[in-house]
LODREN-605752 format. One record per atom (N, C-alpha, C): residue in three letters; z, y, x. Coordinates in steps of 0.05 Angstrom, whole numbers, plus 5000, padded with zeros to 4 digits. Example, Ala and Ser with C-alpha at 12.3 -4.5 7.8 and 13.67 -1.06 7.14 Angstrom:
REM LODREN-605752
ALA515648865264
ALA515649105246
ALA515649345264
SER514249555257
SER514349795273
SER515750015258
This chain:
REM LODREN-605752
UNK501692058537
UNK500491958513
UNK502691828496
UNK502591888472
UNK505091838453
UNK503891528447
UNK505591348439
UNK504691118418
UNK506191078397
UNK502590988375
UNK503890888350
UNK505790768332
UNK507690858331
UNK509690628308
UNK508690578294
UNK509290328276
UNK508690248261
UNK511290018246
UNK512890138228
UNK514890048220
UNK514689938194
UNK515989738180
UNK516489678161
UNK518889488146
UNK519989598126
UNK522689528109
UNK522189398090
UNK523689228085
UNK524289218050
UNK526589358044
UNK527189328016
UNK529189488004
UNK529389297980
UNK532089187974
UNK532689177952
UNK534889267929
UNK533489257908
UNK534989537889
UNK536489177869
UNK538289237858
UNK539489137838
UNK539889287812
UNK539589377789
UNK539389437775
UNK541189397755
UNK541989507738
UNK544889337724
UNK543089427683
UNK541489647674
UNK541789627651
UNK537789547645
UNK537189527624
UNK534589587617
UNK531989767629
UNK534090057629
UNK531790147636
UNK533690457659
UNK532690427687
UNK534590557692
UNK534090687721
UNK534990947718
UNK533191087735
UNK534891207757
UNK533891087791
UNK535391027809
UNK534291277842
UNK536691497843
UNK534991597866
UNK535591427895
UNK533091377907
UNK533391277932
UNK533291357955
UNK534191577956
UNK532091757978
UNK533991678004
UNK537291737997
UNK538591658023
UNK537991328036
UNK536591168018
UNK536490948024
UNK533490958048
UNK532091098043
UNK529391038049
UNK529691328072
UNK531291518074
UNK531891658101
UNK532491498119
UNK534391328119
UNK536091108133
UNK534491068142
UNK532490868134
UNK530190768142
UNK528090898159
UNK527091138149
UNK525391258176
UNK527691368199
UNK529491398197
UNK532091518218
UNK531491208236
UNK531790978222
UNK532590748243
UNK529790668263
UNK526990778243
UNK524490688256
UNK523390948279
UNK524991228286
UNK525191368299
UNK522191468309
UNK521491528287
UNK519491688287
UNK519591978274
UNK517292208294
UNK518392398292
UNK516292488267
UNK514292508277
UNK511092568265
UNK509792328245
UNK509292348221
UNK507392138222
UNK508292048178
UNK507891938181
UNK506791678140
UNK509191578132
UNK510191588112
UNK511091348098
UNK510391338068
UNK510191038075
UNK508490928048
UNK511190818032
UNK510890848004
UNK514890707984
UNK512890527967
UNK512590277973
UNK511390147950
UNK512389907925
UNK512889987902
UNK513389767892
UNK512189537887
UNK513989267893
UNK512489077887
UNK512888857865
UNK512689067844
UNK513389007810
UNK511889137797
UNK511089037767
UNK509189107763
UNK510889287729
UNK513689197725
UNK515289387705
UNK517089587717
UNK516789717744
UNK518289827745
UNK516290057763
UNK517590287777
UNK516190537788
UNK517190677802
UNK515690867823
UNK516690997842
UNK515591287835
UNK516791487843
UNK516091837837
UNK518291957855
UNK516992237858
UNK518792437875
UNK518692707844
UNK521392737846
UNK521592917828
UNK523893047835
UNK525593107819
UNK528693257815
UNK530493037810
UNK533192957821
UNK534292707808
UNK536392927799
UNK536692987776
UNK538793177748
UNK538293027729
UNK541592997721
UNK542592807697
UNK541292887681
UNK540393217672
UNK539693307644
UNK537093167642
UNK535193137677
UNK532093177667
UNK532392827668
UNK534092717685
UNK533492407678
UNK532592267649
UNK535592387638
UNK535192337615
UNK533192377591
UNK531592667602
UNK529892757591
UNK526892537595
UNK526192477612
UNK525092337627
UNK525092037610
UNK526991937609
UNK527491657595
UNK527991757566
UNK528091967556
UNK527092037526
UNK523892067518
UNK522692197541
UNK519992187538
UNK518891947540
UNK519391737549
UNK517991427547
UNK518291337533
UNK520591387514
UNK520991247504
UNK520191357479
UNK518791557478
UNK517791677450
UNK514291687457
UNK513691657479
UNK510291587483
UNK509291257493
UNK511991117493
UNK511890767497
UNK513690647483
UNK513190627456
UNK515590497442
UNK515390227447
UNK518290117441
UNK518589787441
UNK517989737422
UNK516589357426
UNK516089187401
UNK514589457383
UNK511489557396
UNK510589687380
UNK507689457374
UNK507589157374
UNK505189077362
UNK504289077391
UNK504789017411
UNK502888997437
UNK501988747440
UNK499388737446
UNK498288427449
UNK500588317475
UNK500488417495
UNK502088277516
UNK504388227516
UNK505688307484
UNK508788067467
UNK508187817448
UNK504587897448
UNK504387727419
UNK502987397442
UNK504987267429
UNK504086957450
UNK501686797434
UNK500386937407
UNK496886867415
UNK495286987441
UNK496787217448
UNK494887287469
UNK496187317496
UNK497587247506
UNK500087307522
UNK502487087528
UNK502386927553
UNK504686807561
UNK506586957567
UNK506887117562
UNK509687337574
UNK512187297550
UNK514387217553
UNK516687077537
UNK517987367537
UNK517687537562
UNK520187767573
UNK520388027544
UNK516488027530
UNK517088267515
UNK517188527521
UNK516188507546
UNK516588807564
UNK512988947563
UNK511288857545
UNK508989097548
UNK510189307552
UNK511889427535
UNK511389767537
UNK513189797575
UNK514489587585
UNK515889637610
UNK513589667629
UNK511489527621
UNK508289507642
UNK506989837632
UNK507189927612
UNK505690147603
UNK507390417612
UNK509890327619
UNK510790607621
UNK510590597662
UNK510490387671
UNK509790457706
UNK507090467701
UNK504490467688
UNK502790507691
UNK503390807693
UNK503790987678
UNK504291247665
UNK505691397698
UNK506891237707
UNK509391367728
UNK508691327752
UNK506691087756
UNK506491067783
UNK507790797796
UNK506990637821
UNK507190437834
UNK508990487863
UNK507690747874
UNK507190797901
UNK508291107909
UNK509691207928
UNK509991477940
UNK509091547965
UNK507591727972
UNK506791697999
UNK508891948005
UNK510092008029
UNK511992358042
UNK510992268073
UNK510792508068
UNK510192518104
UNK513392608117
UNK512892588147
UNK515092498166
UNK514392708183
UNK516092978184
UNK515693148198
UNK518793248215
UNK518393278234
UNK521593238254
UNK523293088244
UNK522292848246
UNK523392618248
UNK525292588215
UNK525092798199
UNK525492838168
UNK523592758149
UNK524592738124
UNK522392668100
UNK521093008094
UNK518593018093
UNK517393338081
UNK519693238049
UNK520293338043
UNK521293398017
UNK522193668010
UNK521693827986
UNK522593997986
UNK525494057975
UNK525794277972
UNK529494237964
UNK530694057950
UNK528794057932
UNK530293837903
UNK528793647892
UNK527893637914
UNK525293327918
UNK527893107924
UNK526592847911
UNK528292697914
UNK525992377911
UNK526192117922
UNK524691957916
UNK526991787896
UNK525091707872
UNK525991617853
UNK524791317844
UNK526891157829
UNK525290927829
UNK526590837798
UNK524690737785
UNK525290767751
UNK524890417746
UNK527090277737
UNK526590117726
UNK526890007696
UNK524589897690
UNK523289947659
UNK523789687653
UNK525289547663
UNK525089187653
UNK528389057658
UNK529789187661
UNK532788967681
UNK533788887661
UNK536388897665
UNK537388847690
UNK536488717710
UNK535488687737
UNK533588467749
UNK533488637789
UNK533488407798
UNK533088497832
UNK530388587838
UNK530088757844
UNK527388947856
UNK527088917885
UNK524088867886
UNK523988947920
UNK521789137924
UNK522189377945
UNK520589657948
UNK520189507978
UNK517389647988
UNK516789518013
UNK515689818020
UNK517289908043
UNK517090178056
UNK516490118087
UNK514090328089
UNK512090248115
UNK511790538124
UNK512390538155
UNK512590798174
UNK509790728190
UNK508891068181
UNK506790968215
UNK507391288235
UNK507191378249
UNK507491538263
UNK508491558297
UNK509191738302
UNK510591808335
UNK512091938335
């Protein structure tokens, strides 16, 4: 009878510009490699509410493409109640940084198959931050055998 792992990390990202889009994937292999599981979950969760997690392609051309598109469907200082301090204690000014992880996502789930991430070729886990420069923490949880 096999038994359950049940592993869990943090991770923290440092960030150096505004808005900036970071692949983590060798960071978060590391991590199921060290919790030595063959079979089985991992959960990538951010625990920020301006910034985001996704599995996509990490290519300079589509990054950029990527942080062109947000920035043409979430503009800054477009009139957001959550800048305007009648309605809003928030000093930071980052609505559209909350609107564009809504759009992208919080959370990644990949499964853990011989003791690898399922990813496919040019899968990559990605993590976008919409607010920095600023320290991030991702909280990555293994369950498997």
């Amino acid at each position: 009878m096999q038994t359950l792992t049940v592993a869990r990390k943090t991770l923290t990202l440092l960030s150096e510009s505004r808005t900036e889009i970071l692949d983590i994937t060798k960071q978060v292999r590391d991590i199921v490699l060290s919790a030595n599981v063959k079979e089985g979950m991992l959960l990538i969760n951010s625990l920020h509410t301006t910034c985001a997690l996704f599995v996509n392609e990490f290519q300079g051309a589509l990054v950029e493409d990527l942080t062109n598109l947000l920035s043409r469907l979430v503009k800054e200082r477009n009139g957001y109640r959550h800048d305007d301090p009648r309605y809003s204690d928030c000093e930071r000014g980052n609505a559209h940084a909350h609107l564009r992880a809504t759009l992208l996502g919080r959370s990644v789930a990949v499964g853990i198959s011989g003791g690898e991430l399922s990813l496919g070729r040019f899968q990559s886990v990605i993590f976008a931050e919409l607010d920095g420069p600023r320290q991030r923490t991702v909280d990555v949880q293994i369950m498997g055998v």
